[in-house]
C-alpha positions in Angstrom: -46.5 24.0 46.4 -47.9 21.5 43.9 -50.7 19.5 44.5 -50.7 15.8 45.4 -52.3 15.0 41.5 -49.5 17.6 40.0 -46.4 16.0 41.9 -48.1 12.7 40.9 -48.2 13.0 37.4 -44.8 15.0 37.3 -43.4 11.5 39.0 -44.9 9.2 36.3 -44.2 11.5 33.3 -40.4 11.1 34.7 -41.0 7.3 35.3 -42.5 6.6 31.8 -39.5 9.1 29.9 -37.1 6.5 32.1 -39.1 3.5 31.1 -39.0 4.7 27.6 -35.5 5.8 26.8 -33.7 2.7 26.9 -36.0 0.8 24.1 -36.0 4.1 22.0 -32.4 4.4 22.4 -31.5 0.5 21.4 -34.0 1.6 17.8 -31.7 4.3 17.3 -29.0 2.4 17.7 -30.3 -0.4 15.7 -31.6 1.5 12.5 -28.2 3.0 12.3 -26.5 -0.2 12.7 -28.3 -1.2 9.5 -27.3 2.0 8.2 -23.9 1.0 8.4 -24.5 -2.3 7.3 -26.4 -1.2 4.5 -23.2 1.1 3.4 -20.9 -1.5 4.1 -22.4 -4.1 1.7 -23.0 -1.9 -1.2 -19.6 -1.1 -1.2 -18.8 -4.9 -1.0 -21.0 -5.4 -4.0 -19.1 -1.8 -5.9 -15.7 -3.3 -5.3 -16.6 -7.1 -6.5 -17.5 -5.4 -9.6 -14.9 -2.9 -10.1 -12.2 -5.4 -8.7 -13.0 -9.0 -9.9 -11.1 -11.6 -8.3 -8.3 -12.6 -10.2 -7.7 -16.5 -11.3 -4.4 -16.7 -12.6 -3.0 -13.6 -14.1 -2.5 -11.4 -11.0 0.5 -9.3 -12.3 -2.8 -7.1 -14.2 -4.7 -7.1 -11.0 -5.0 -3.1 -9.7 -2.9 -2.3 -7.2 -5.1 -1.0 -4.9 -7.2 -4.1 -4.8 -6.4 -5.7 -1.4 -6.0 -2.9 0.1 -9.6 -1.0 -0.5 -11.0 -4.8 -0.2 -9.0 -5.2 3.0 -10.4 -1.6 4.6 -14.2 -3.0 4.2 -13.5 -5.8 5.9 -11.9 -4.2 8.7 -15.1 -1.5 8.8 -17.4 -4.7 8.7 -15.8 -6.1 11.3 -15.8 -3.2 13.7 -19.6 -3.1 12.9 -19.9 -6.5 13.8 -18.1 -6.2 17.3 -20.2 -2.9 18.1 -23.6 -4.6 17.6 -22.4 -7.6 19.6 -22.4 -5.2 22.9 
């Protein structure tokens, strides 16, 4: 049988890992949210460089353009509703 001071501590270790978890799980959850957003606007920055907006001759414009532009803004925008939750 444990002791009165044993089961007592054994209850407030539990209570504090309870306590705890919650704020150490929204850091976690924060830092890689960053992470991500981090990622997310270096690649912005990489495709802004690689593919310039185009003024008026767009027949020379890459033909992957709007489509690699278009998948970061889709990823950006998933981030975006995640961290709203």
């Amino acid at each position: 049988a444990q002791s009165t001071l044993s089961s007592y501590n054994t209850t407030r270790a539990a209570q504090l890992k309870t306590t705890y978890a919650p704020s150490l799980e929204a850091e976690y959850l924060q830092a890689r949210h960053d992470a991500i957003q981090e990622v997310i606007d270096e690649c912005r920055t990489e495709l802004s460089r690689i593919y310039p907006k185009e003024s008026s001759n767009s027949s020379s414009k890459h033909n992957r353009t709007d489509y690699m532009i278009d998948s970061f803004e889709a990823a950006r925008s998933v981030l975006l509703k995640l961290s709203e939750k």
